[in-house]
N, C-alpha and C positions, 0 to 999 in steps of 0.2 A: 320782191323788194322788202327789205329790214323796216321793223316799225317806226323804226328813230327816224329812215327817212318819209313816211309817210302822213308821220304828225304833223300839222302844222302848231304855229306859237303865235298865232294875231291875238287868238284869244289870251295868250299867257298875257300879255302884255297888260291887259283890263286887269287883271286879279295881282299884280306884284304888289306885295308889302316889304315892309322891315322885316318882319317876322317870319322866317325862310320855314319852320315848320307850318304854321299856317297857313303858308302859302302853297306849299305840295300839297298839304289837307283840300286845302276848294282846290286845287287844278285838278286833281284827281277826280273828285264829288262832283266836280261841274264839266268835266270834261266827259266822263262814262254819261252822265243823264243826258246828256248830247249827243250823246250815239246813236243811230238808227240801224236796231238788231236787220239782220240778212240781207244788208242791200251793199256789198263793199263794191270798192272802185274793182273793177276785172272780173278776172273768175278767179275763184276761192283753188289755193290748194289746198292738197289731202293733206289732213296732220300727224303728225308720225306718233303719236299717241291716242289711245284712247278718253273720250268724253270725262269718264272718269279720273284717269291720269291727269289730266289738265285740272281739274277742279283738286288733284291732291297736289300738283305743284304750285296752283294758285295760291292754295291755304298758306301751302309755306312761305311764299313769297308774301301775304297777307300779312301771317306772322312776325315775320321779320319788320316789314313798315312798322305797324302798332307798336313793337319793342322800342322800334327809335323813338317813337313820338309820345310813350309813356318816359323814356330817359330823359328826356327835357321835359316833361312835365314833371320827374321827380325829383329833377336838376333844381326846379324853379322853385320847390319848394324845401331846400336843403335838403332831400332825404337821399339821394343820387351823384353818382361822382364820375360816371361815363358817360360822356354823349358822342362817342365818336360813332357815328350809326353804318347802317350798310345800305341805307337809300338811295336808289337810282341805282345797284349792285347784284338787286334782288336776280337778275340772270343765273348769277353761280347755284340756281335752286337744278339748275342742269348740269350741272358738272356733278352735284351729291346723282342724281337720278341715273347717271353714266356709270357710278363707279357701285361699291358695294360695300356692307360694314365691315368687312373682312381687309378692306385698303386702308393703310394705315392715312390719314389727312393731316396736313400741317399747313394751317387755313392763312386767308388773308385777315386782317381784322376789321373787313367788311360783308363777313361771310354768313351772314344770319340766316340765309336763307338757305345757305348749303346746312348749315347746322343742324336747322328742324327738318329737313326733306332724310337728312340720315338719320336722326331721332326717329323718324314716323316709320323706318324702316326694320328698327330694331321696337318688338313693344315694351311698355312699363316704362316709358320714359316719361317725363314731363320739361319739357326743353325752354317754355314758354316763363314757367317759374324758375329753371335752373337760370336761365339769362338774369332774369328782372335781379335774382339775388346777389349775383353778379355787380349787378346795376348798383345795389348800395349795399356796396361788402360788406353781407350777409355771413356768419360765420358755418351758418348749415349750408352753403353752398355747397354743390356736390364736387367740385371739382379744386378751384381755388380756396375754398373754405375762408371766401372773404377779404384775400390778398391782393385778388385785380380782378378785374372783369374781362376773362377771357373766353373763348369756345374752344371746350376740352370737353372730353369723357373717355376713360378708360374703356367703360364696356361700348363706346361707338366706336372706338379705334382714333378719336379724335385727338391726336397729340395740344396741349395747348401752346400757344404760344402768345406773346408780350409784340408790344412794337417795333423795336431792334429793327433798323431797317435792313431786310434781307437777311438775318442773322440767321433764318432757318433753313436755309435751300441748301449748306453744306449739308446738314444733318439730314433732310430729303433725300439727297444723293446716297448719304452713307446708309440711311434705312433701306434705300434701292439694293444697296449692293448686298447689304446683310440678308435680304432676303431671298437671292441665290443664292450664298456661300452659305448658308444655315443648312439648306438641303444636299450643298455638296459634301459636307464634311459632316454632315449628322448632329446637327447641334438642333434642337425643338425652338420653333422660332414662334411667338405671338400670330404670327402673320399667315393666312392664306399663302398654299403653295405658289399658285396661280395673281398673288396680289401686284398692283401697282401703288406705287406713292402717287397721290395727290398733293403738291404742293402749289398755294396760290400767292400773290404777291401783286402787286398794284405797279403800273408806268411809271411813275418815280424810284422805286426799288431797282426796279430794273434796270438804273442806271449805276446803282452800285456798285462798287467794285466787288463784293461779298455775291451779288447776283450772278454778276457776269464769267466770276471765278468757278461757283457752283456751275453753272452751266457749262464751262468747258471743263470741268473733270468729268460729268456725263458723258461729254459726248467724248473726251478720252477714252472715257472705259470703253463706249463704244466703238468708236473706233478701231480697240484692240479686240473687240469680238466680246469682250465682260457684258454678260446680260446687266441691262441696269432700264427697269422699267418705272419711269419716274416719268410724270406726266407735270409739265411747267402749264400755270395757270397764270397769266397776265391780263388781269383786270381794266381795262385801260381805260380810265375816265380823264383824262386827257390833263392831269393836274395835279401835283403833289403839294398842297397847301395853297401856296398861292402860285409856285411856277410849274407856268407851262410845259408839257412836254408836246414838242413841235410835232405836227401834224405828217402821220406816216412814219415816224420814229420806232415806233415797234417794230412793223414789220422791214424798216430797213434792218433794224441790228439783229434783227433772229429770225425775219423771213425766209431767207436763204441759205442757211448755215448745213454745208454739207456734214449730215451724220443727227441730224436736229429735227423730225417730223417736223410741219407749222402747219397747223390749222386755226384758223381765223373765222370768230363767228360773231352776230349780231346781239350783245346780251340782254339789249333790249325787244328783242324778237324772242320769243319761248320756246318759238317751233325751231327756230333756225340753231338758236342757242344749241336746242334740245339733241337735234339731229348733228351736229358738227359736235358735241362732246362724247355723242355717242362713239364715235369714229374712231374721234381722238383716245378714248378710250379703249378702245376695241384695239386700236394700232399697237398700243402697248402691253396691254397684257397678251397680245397673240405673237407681236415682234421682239417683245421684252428691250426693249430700245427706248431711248428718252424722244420725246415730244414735247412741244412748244404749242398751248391752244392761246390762242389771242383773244380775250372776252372783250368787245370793246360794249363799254358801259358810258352811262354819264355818273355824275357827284351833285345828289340832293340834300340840301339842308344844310350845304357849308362843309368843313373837315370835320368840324364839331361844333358844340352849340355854343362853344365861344368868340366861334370866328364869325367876322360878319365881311362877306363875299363881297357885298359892296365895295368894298375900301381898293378891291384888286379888279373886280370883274365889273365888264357894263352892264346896265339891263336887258342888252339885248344879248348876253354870253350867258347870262345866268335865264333869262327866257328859252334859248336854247335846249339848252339842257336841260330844264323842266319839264318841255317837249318830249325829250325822250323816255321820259316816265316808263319803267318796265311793267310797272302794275297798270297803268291805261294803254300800254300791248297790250299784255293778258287779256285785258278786259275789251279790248278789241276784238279780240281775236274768240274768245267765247261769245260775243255779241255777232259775229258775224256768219260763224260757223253756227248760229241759234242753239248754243250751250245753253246759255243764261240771255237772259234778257236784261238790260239796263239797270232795272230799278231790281232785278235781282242782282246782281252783281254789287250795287250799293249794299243791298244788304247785308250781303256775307263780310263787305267790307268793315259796316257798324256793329255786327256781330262780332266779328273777333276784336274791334277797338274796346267793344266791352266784357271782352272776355279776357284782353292784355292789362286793361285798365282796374279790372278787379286785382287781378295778380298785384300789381299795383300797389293798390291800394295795400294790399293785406300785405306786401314783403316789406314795405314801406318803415316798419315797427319792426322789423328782425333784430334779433342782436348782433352787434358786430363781437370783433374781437376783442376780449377786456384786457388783455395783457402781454408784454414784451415778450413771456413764455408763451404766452397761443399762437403767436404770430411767427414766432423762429422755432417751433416744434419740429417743422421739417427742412429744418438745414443740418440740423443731425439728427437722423433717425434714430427709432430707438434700436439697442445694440440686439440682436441674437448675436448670439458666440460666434465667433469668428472659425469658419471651416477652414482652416490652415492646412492647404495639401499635405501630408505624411510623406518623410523621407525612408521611413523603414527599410529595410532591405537594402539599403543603398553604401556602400564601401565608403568610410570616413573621407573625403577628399586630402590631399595634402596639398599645404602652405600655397595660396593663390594669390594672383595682384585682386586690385580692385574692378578691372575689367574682364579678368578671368571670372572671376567670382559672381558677378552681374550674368556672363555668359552662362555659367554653368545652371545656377537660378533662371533664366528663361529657358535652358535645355527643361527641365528637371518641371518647371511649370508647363511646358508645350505637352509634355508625356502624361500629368497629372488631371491637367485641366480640359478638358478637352473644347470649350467653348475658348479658350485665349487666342488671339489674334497678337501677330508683333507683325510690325508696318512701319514705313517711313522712308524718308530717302535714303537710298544707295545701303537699308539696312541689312536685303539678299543676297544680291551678286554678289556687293562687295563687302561684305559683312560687318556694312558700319565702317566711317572715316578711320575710327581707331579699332576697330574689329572686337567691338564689343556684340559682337551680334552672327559672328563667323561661325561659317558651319549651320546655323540651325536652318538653315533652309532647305539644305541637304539632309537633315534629320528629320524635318518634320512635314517637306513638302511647301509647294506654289500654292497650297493654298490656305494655308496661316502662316507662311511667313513670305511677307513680299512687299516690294517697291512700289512708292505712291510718284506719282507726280509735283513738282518741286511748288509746293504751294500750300505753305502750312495754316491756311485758310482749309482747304479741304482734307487735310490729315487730320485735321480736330475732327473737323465734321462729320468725318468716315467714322472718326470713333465715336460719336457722337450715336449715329444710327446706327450700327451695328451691336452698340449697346441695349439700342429699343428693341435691337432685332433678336435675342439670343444669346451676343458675345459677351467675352470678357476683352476687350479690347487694350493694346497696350501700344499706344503710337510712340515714333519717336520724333522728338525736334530736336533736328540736329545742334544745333546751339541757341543758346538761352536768347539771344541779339533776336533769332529769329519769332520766337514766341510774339514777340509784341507786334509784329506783324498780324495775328489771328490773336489775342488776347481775347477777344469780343466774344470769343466761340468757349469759352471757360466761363467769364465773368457774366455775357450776357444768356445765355445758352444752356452752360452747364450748372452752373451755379441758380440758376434760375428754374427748373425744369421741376424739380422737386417740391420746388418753394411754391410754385404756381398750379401743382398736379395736388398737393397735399399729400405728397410721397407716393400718391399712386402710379407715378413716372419718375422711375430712377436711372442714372448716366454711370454708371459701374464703367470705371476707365482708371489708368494708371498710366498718366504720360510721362515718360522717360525723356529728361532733358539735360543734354550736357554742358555744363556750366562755369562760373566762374571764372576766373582768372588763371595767371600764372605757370601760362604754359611755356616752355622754352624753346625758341627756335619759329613760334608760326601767333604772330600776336596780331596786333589791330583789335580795336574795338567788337566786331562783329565773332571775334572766334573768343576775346576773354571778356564778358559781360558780368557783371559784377550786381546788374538791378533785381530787384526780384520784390520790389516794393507792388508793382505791378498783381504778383500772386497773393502777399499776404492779405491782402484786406480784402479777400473776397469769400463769401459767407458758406461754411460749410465744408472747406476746400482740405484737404489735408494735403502738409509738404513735407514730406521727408527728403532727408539729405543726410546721407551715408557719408563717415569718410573712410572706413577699414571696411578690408574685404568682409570680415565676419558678420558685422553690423549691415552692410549691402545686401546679403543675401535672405536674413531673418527680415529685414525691413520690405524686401518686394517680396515673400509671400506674406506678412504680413498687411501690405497695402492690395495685393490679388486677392485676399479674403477678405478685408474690407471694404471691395467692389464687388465681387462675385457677392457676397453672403450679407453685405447692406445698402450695395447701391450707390457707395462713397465715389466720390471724382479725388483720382489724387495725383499728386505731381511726385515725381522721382527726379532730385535734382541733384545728377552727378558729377563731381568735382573730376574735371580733362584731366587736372594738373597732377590729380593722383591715382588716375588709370593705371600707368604701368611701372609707378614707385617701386619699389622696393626694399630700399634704405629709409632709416629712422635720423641717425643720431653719426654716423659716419659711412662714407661710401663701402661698401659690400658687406653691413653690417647683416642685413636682408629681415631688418626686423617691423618692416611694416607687411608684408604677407601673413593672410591666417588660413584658418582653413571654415569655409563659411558653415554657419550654425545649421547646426539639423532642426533646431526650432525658432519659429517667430521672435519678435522682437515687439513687447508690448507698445502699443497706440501710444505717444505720450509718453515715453520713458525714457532718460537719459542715460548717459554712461560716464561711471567716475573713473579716475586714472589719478591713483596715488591716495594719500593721505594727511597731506601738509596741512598746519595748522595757524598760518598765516596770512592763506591768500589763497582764494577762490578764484580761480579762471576760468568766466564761461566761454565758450566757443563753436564751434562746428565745422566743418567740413576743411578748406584747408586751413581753417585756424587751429584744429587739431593739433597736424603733427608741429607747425609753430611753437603754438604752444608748449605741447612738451619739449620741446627743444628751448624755450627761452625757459618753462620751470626747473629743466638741468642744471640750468646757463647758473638760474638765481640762486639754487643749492647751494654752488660754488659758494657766493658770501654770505652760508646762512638761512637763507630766505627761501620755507617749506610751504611748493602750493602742490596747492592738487585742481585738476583740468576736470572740465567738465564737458562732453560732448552733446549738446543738445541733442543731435540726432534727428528731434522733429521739429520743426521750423511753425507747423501749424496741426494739432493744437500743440503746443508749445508744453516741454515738461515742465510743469507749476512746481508740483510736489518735489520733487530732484532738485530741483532748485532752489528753493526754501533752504531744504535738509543744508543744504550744500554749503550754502551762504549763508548760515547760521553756526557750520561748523569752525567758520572762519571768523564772523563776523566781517570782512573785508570780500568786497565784489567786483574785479575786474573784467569787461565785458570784453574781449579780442574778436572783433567782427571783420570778417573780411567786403562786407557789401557797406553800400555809402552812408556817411555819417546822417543824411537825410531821407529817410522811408526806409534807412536798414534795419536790420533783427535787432540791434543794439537799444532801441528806442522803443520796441517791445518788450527785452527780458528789464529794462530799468523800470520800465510803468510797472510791471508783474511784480516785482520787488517791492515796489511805493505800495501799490494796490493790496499788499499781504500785510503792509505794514513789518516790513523790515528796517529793523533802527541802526543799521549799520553802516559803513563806511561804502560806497560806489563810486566807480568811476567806469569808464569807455575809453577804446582806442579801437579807430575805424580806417577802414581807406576813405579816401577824398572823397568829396560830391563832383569827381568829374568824371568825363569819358576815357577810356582807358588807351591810351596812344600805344605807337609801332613803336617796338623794339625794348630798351634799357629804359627809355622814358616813360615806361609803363612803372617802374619801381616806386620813381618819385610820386605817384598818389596811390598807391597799393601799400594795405598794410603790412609791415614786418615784424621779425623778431626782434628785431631792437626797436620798435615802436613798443613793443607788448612787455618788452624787457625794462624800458623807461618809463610807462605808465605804472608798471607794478610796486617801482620802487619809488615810484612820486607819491603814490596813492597809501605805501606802508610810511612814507616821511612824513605825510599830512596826519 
């Protein structure tokens, strides 16, 4: 029988207060001195650890209480900014004891006790002060350096992670898979050959869509025979803030799921806990197959120390679950089996309170962060040179579209790089909707280049951990509509991973997205998507957006060595509409083919076209060839500009654009994304911000959604929108 069902709660019922820590505090201290060592109900089973073991997973679990109960005490006193604790949780000190420091972890954020049981495993650690510093971002933290209070460490293998509900289990998965495919293709991975993911997550998560998504790419892979040994931790204390998750709900929805180990264990029992993650454990790193462990827990002390339980829960729900106290198991169960005796067992307990509570005391005074530059140091790293594959030896190409061109650059990258990964839907068999991806599967083999499952929730994700694992990952989303489907997995994920590790975890990726408008013949909103307000404001993020073949091909090894060589996330956003161009200026002219560049294309650099002395046209992608076709149009009466290709969307050419729009003194912006969260509202601020005293104006497509067929015209900008603005803006 599990200890949860063993407790009784008459007694809880004498000791409730207001004050939910105080109240664990004496249930705990008054329930253990009420114990009578050696005499339990039945006959004692044999413990699947030794005398000693138990007193080293005690500790941990020790430790972890005291951390909570020092956060609210440092809460109380202004000097603390996290109370979301791991009380009534303390079980997952069995799930670290299952696994090894060699398994990469991507914890829940009530995982303290998993924390220090893998600290204690690795020595030279000090886990107890790394938390507390945590606790009032502290800038010498080892991990966050202050940014949040998370459970990370590079050298435990401890990935950190933020609250994002479920945000991590794609990335879980994708670390699963990278650490088979690292040993099949020979890429040197972080990770034990032999490792498993750990990933944990709470009964409310687990209703996510982001959860439930992660879990069937696993069991996808499996399904197909893809080793994928990733081990699901569901915590389940029956409660996500304030709602319920209904009783048996776990194991209905991932009880049974052919292809899904489940093992279910009591996490308030230490023996039971102990012994069921060993298994669980053991299934996967020996079946290399995804498993499902069920930890059912209770939730002590509230979500956090702001919340007060009363307001949702009776006293008899919140008694309850006092009852199940994982530290008065423990403490049971060493009093029974005569480990410790009572009033020993107190002690170790006020022993570590004053061993947290000095910690305490002393991080209490750390310094934080003093400045907007300490805080955003690692959103961009700092630069080494960019290892730009070498084209040497390679036969000049002749004149390509922009999707040749793209093609020939991932050939040319798959042969150089040898860690690059290209993925996505339909990007293998059928080499991409528009065959920008043709062939290289057959060049470079099923196992860097191949078809994901249509769910670009887990095509981020895959790139995601395969980045932790060795790769250089390069997904693709098939059109831009789809991205904001998984956005979460860039902005909350990748964009964050850096921020929160202090660059000691970096997302080296380059996802390929095809974009924009103005395709002829195959419309709707979902194939020409014009938003990408979505990507620009997220921190750290680089976007490039090619419109010439030439500039296409310098721009992806230059965004591959920006990942490979500093860890950059970038987005590749290619314009559909001028995939298989050709013509500039009249049909079979064939003057938009080039022949793509044998070298990089600087971070941040623009490109000029022309010399006029009238009128600055910035733009990019397909405001390009617009563009030059409306500054022909305006040559006609007089009127000399010169275009400017942004090229990079984020960071954004400053310097090019200064030069540019001083040459003219007059700045017209031709944006093809919407007049509201488009680029156009970023190069006018960049202009204000530099103090440019010249003349500006914009011309945008609409703030609407892009309808079927000719009626797409009417809110999409043109050349006679850009042709009208120019000479509004030279009349004013």
């Amino acid at each position: 029988m599990g200890l949860l069902a063993r407790a009784g709660i008459g007694s809880m019922l004498g000791i409730m207060s207001t004050d939910a820590t105080d109240t664990t505090d004496a249930w705990f201290l008054e329930t253990v001195a009420a114990l009578t060592p050696g005499m339990p109900t039945g006959e004692l089973p044999e413990l699947p650890f030794s005398n000693e073991r138990c007193l080293e997973l005690f500790d941990a679990q020790l430790g972890s209480r005291h951390l909570d109960l020092a956060a609210r005490w440092l809460q109380a006193r202004g000097r603390g900014f996290y109370t979301i604790g791991s009380a009534g949780h303390e079980g997952n000190v069995a799930v670290a004891a299952a696994s090894k420091p060699g398994d990469p972890a991507l914890l829940h954020y009530r995982s303290g006790a998993f924390f220090l049981e893998r600290a204690r495993q690795v020595p030279g650690h000090r886990p107890l002060r790394d938390v507390l510093l945590g606790v009032v971002a502290a800038a010498q933290e080892p991990i966050a350096g202050g940014r949040h209070k998370v459970f990370g460490s590079h050298a435990l293998g401890v990935v950190p992670q933020t609250s994002t509900i479920a945000s991590h289990l794609p990335r879980a998965v994708g670390v699963a898979f990278g650490i088979e495919r690292a040993g099949r293709v020979g890429v040197a991975s972080p990770w034990d050959d032999d490792a498993i993911v750990v990933c944990g997550f709470g009964d409310a998560s687990a209703n996510h869509s982001t959860a439930t998504g992660a879990v069937n790419a696993a069991v996808h892979c499996g399904y197909q025979g893809l080793p994928m040994p990733v081990l699901f931790v569901c915590e389940d204390n029956g409660i996500g803030i304030s709602v319920r998750t209904p009783e048996g709900w776990i194991e209905s929805a991932y009880g049974s799921r052919e292809g899904l180990e489940y093992f279910a264990a009591d996490g308030c029992d230490l023996a039971d806990a102990y012994t069921v993650a060993a298994r669980a454990a053991a299934f996967v790193r020996e079946r290399r197959r995804p498993a499902f462990l069920h930890l059912r827990t209770v939730r002590l002390m509230g979500h956090a120390g702001s919340d007060v339980e009363s307001a949702y829960l009776t006293p008899a729900e919140i008694a309850t679950a006092q009852a199940g106290d994982p530290l008065v198991g423990t403490a049971r169960l060493l009093a029974d089996h005569k480990v410790l005796a009572p009033d020993e067992v107190i002690a170790l307990y006020e022993a570590k309170r004053a061993e947290v509570m000095a910690i305490a005391a002393e991080v209490a005074e750390t310094a934080r962060l003093g400045s907007a530059r300490e805080v955003m140091a690692p959103l961009v790293p700092s630069h080494r040179p960019l290892a730009v594959p070498p084209l040497a030896g390679r036969p000049a190409p002749e004149p390509l579209t922009l999707a040749q061109a793209i093609n020939r650059s991932l050939d040319e990258l798959l042969a150089d790089v040898p860690e690059l990964l290209v993925f996505g839907e339909d990007v293998a068999r059928k080499g991409g909707v528009y065959g920008v991806t043709r062939g290289l599967l057959k060049r470079h083999g099923a196992a860097r280049v191949f078809d994901t499952l249509l769910d670009e929730q887990a095509i981020l994700g895959l790139a995601l951990g395969t980045g932790l694992s060795g790769f250089v990952p390069v997904p693709e989303i098939q059109y831009l509509a789809y991205l904001h489907n998984a956005a979460d997995q860039l902005r909350g994920e990748a964009a964050t991973l850096s921020f929160f590790s202090n660059g000691q975890y970096r997302n080296p990726m380059v996802v390929r997205i095809a974009g924009y408008a103005y395709q002829k013949g195959f419309g709707g909103h979902f194939h020409n998507d014009n938003a990408i307000a979505a990507l620009r404001d997220i921190p750290g993020l680089i976007i490039a957006s090619p419109s010439r073949p030439d500039d296409a091909a310098g721009m992806l090894r230059t965004c591959v060595a920006a990942a490979k060589t500093n860890g950059r996330v970038c987005v590749f956003l290619e314009p559909i509409a001028l995939y298989h161009t050709r013509d500039l200026y009249e049909e079979g002219d064939e003057q938009w083919p080039a022949a793509p560049r044998a070298e990089a294309v600087d971070l941040g650099r623009g490109r000029t076209y022309g010399s006029g002395t009238d009128l600055t046209i910035v733009t990019f992608a397909n405001g390009v060839p617009m563009s030059l076709r409306a500054a022909r149009t305006l040559a006609e009466s007089g009127i000399r500009a010169r275009v400017l290709d942004l090229r990079w969307l984020a960071p954004l050419p400053i310097e090019d654009l200064l030069r540019e729009a001083r040459a003219t003194g007059r700045v017209l912006v031709a944006d093809e994304t919407r007049r509201s969260g488009g680029v156009s509202e970023g190069v006018l601020a960049a202009l204000n911000d530099a103090g440019f005293e010249g003349r500006t104006a914009r011309v945008t497509s609409e703030d609407s959604i892009i309808p079927l067929g000719d009626a797409a015209y009417h809110v999409l900008l043109s050349e006679t929108d850009i042709q009208q603005a120019a000479r509004t803006l030279l009349r004013g």
